[in-house]
C-alpha positions in Angstrom: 0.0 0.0 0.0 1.5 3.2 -1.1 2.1 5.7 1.6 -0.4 8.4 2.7 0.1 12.0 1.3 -0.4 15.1 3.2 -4.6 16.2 3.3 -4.4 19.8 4.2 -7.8 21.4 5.5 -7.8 23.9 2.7 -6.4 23.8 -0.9 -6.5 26.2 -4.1 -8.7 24.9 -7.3 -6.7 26.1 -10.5 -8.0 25.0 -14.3 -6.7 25.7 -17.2 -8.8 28.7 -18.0 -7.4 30.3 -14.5 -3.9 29.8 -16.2 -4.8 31.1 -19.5 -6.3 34.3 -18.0 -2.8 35.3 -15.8 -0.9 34.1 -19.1 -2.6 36.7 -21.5 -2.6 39.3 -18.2 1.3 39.0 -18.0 1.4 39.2 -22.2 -0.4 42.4 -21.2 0.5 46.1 -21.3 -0.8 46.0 -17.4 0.1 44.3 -14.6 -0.6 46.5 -12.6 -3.6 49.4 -12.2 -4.9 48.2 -15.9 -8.0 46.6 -16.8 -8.3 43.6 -15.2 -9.3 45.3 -11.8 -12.4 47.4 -12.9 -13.6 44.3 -14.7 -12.8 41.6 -11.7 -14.6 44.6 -9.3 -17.6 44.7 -11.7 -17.6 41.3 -12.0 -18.0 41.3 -7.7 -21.2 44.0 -8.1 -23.2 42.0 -10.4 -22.5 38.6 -8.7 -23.3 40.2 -5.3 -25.9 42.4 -6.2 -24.2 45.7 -5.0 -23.3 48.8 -6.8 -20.0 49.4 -5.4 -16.5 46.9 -5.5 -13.0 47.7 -4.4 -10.6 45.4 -4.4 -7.5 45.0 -2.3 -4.4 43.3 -1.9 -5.5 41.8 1.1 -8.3 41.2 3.3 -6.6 42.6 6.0 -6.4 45.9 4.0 -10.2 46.1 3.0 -10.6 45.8 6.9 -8.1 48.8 7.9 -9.6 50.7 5.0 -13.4 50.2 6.0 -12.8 51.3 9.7 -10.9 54.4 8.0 -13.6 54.9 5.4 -16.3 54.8 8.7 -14.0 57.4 10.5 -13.2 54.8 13.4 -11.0 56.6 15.4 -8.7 57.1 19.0 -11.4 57.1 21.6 -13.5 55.2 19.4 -14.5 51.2 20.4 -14.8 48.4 18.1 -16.7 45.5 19.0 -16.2 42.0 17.2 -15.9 38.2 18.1 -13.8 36.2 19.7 -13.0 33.8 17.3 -11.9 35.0 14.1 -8.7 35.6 13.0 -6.9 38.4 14.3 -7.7 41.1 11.8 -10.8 41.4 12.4 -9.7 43.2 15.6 -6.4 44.7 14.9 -8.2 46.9 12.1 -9.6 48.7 14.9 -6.2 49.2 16.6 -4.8 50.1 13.7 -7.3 53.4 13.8 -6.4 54.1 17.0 -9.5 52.8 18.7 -10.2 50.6 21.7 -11.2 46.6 20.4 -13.4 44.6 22.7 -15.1 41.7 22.3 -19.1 39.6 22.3 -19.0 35.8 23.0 -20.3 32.9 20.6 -23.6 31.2 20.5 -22.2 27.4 20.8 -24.4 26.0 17.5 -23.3 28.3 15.0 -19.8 30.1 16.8 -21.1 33.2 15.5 -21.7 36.6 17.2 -24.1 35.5 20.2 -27.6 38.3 19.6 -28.6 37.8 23.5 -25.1 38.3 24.8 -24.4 41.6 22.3 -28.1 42.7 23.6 -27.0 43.0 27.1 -23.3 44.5 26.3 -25.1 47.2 24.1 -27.5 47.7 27.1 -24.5 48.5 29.8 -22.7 50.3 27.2 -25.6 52.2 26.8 -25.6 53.1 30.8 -21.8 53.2 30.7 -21.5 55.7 27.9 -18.9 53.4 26.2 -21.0 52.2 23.0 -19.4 51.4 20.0 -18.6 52.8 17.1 -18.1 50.2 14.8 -19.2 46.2 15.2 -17.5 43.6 13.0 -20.1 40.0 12.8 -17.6 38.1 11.3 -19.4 35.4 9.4 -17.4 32.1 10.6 -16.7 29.3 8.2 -19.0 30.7 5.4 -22.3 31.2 7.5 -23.9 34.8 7.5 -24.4 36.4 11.1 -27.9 37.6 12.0 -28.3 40.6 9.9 -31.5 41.7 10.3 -31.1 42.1 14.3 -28.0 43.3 13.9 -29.1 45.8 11.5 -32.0 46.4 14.2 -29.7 46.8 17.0 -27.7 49.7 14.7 -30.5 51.7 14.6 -31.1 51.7 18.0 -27.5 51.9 19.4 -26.1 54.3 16.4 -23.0 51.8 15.6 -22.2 51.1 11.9 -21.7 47.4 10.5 -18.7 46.4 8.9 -19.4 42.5 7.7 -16.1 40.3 7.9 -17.5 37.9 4.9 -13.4 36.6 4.6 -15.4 33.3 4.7 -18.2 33.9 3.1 -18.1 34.9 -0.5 -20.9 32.9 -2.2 -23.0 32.7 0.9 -26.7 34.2 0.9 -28.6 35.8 4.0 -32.5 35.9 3.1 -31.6 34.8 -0.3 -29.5 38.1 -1.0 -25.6 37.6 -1.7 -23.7 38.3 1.5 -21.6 41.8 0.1 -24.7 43.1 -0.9 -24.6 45.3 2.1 -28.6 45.3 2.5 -28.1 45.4 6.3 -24.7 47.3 6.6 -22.5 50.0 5.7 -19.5 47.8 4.3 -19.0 43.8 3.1 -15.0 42.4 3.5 -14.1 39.3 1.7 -10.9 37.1 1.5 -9.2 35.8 -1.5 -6.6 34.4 0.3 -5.7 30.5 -1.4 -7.3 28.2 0.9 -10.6 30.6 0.8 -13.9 30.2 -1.8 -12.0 32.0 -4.7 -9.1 33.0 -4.9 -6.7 35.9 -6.5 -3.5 34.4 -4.4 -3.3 37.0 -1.9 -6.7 39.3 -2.0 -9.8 40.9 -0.7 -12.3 43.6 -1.8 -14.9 46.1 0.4 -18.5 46.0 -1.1 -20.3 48.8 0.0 -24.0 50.5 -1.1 -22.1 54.1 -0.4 -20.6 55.8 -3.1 -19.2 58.6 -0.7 -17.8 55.0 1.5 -16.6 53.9 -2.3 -14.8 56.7 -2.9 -13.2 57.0 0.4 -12.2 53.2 0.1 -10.2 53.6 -3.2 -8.8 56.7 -1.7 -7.4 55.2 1.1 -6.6 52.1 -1.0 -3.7 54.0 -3.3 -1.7 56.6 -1.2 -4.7 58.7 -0.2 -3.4 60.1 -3.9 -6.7 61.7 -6.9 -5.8 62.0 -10.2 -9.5 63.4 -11.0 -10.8 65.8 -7.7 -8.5 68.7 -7.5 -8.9 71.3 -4.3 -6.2 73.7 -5.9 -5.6 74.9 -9.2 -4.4 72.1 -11.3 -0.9 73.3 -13.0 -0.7 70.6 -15.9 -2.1 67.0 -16.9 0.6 65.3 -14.8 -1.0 66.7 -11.7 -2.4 64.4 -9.2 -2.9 65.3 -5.3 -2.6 63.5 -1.9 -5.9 64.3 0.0 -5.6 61.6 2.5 -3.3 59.8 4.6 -3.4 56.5 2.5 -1.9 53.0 1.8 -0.7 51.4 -0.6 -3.1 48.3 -0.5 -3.4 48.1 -4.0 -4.4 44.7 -6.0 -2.6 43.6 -8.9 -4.0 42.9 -12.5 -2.2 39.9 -12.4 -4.2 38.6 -9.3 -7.8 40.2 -10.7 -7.1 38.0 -13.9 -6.8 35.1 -11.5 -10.2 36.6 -9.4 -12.2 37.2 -12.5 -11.9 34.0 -13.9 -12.6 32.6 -10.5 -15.4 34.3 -10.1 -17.1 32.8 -12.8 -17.1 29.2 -10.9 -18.4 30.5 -8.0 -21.9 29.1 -7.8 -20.6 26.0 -9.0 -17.7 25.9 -6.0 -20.2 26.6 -3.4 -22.4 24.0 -4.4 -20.0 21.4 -4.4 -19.0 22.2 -0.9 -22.5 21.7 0.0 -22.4 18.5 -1.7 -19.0 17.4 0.9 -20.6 18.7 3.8 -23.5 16.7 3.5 -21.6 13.9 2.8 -19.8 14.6 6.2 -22.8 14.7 7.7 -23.8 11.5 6.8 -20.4 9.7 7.5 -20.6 11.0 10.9 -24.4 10.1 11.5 -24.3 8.4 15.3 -20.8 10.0 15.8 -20.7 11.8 19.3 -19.8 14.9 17.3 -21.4 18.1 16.0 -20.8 20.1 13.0 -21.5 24.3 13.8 -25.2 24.7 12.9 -26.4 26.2 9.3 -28.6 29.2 10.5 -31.6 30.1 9.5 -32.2 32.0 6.3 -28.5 31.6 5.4 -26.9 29.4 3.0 -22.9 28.8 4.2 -20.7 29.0 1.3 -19.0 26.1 3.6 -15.6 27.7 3.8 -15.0 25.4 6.3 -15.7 22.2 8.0 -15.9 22.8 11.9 -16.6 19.6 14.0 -17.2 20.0 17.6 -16.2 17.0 19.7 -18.4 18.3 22.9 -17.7 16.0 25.4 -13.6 16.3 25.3 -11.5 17.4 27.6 -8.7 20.1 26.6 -6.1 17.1 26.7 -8.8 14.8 24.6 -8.9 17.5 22.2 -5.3 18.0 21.8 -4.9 14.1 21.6 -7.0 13.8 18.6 -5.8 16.7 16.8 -2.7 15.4 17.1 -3.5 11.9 16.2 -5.4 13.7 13.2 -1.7 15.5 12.1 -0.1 12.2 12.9 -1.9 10.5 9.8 -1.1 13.0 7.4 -4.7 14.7 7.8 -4.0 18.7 8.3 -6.8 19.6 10.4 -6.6 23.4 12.2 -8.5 25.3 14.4 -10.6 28.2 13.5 -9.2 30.2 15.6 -7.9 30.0 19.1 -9.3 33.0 20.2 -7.9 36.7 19.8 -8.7 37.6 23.4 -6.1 35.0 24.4 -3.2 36.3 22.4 -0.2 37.4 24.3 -0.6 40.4 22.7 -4.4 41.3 23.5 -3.8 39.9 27.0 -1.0 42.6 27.4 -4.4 44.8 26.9 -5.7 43.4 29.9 -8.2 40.6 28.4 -7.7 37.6 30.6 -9.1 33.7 30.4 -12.9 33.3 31.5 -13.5 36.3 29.7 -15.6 34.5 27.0 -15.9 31.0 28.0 -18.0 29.9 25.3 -15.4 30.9 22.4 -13.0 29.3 25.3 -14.7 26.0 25.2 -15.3 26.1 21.1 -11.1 26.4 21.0 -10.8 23.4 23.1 -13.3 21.0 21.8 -13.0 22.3 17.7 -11.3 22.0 14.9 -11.8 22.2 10.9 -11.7 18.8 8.6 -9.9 18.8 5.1 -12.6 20.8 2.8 -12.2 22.0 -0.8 -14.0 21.3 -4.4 -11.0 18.7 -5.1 -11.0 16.3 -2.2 -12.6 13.1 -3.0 -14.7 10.3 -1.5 -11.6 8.3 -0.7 -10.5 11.7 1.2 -13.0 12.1 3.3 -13.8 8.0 3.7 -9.9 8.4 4.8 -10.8 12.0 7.5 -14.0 10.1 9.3 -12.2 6.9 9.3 -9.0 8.3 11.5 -11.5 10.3 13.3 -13.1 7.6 14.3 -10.4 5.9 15.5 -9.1 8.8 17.7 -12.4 9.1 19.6 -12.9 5.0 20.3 -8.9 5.5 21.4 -10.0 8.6 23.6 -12.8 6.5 25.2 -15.5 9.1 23.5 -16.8 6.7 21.2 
């Protein structure tokens, strides 16, 4: 029997036609602020119903841009969740504004509504609500929109949507990055994500004055077009704003764009392994996070909660999983516990159910390309591991 190779949780799906589109990008006169961008940030309008796409180099950018672009500030407080990865917080700090957090509902390890009910409530008392909250829509499954959108109105915070996961997902049967319920939609393009550009990410917005302050901020701060002095020739170009430069390539947009034009058909074959998981598991003690209502997950990832194991049962498995070639991860160990944010002053028991979802969690092998065999191979070791850990 030949030996194992490596299954990693997340993996890249490139054609031919993905090749041929970078090929005749590079035999371009553009590889950079050309053609290719415009088109791949149409391309994200139309498929997510939404008048307004810019794209960035990077996620993490679109993030940093958006809390610009919503004026988030020093002596300003972001709120977001516990478990995402760490840029959904640090675009706050990098603003200058205080970052807090709002614990997980267990089911879906999104933003828990009851919990960020009664933290608006004190805030409220306190004087201390925020500015800006960040639902960030774990493993391709929307956050509640509608009540957070309700919760907005009351409270007077704006919604910036971390959709890193989520492009190809639907909330109420509109694309997530339409922005029906907030000011600003961030995706991912990163490799291991939906769609990919290599390294990526766009801000979807409904606000053209938000749109224009996005691609501001995106190249240098730097117009070529609106001129506040006298302009002395057609070279001319002005800085306005303190800017970045968070840029995408045409290269990568090529990439995006023809991507993009998969994307219903990527999404519904990760429904098609999910439920497959599901049924391969069926009598398993183990829980994938919950679907929730009026959403359709684009199934970025695979989360399987183990409920009933201990910290050192958890480890043990996820190990054992590693051992046999089968690169499982966690989705995230949460940001509150980062040296870093505990040098802030967070501290563990903070958020215990985030706390709890870190120690029982972790993401199986998911992506368009893994194959019956693969996953027969996933739940087969995984079963295993729990009748070894007494769980099963």
């Amino acid at each position: 029997m030949s030996e194992q190779s490596w299954l990693p949780y997340g993996r890249q799906t490139i054609t031919t036609e993905d090749e041929e589109r970078v090929l005749e990008c590079l035999k371009s006169d553009f590889l950079t602020q050309g053609p290719a961008i415009p088109a791949f940030e149409q391309a994200l309008e139309k498929v997510c119903d939404v008048p307004n796409a810019v794209a960035f180099n990077s996620a993490t950018s679109a993030l940093h841009a958006s809390c610009m672009a919503l004026d988030l500030g020093p002596g300003d407080r972001l709120w977001t969740s516990p478990i995402s990865f760490v840029a959904s917080a640090n675009c706050g700090l990098y603003c200058g504004a205080t970052v807090d957090f709002v614990d997980i509902d267990p089911t879906t390890a999104l933003i828990s509504l009851p919990l960020l009910e009664q933290r608006l409530e004190q805030a409220e008392r306190d004087g201390a609500l925020p500015k800006v909250i960040v639902p960030v829509h774990l493993a391709g499954s929307s956050s509640p929109m509608v009540a957070l959108e309700r919760l907005a109105d009351r409270y007077g915070f704006k919604i910036l949507e971390d959709a890193s996961h989520a492009v190809g997902a639907s909330y109420n049967k509109f694309p997530v990055g339409s922005c029906k319920h907030s000011s600003i939609t961030v995706f991912s393009f990163h490799p291991v994500k939906i769609i990919t550009t290599g390294e990526g990410g766009a801000a979807l917005t409904r606000d053209p004055h938000l749109s224009r302050r996005l691609q501001s901020f995106r190249s240098h701060g730097i117009s070529k077009d609106a001129f506040e002095l006298d302009s002395p020739g057609p070279w001319y170009y002005e800085q306005q704003d303190l800017g970045y430069n968070y840029r995408i390539t045409d290269i990568q947009a090529s990439l995006g764009l023809s991507q993009l034009k998969r994307l219903s058909e990527i999404v519904d074959r990760r429904h098609e392994l999910m439920a497959r998981y599901l049924e391969l598991v069926r009598g398993f003690p183990v829980q994938f996070l919950k679907e929730p209502d009026c959403c359709r997950s684009s199934y970025h990832l695979a989360v399987v909660t183990i409920p009933e194991a201990t910290p050192l049962q958890h480890r043990e498995i996820f190990q054992g999983m590693r051992d046999a070639k089968i690169g499982v991860q966690l989705h995230y160990w949460p940001i509150h516990l980062q040296p870093y944010y505990r040098r802030l002053g967070f501290r563990l028991g903070q958020f215990p159910a985030s706390e709890r979802y870190a120690t029982t969690s972790f993401s199986l092998p998911l992506f368009p390309a893994i194959t019956d065999d693969d996953q027969g191979r996933v739940i087969f070791e995984l079963r295993r591991l729990l009748h070894l850990q007494g769980l099963f």
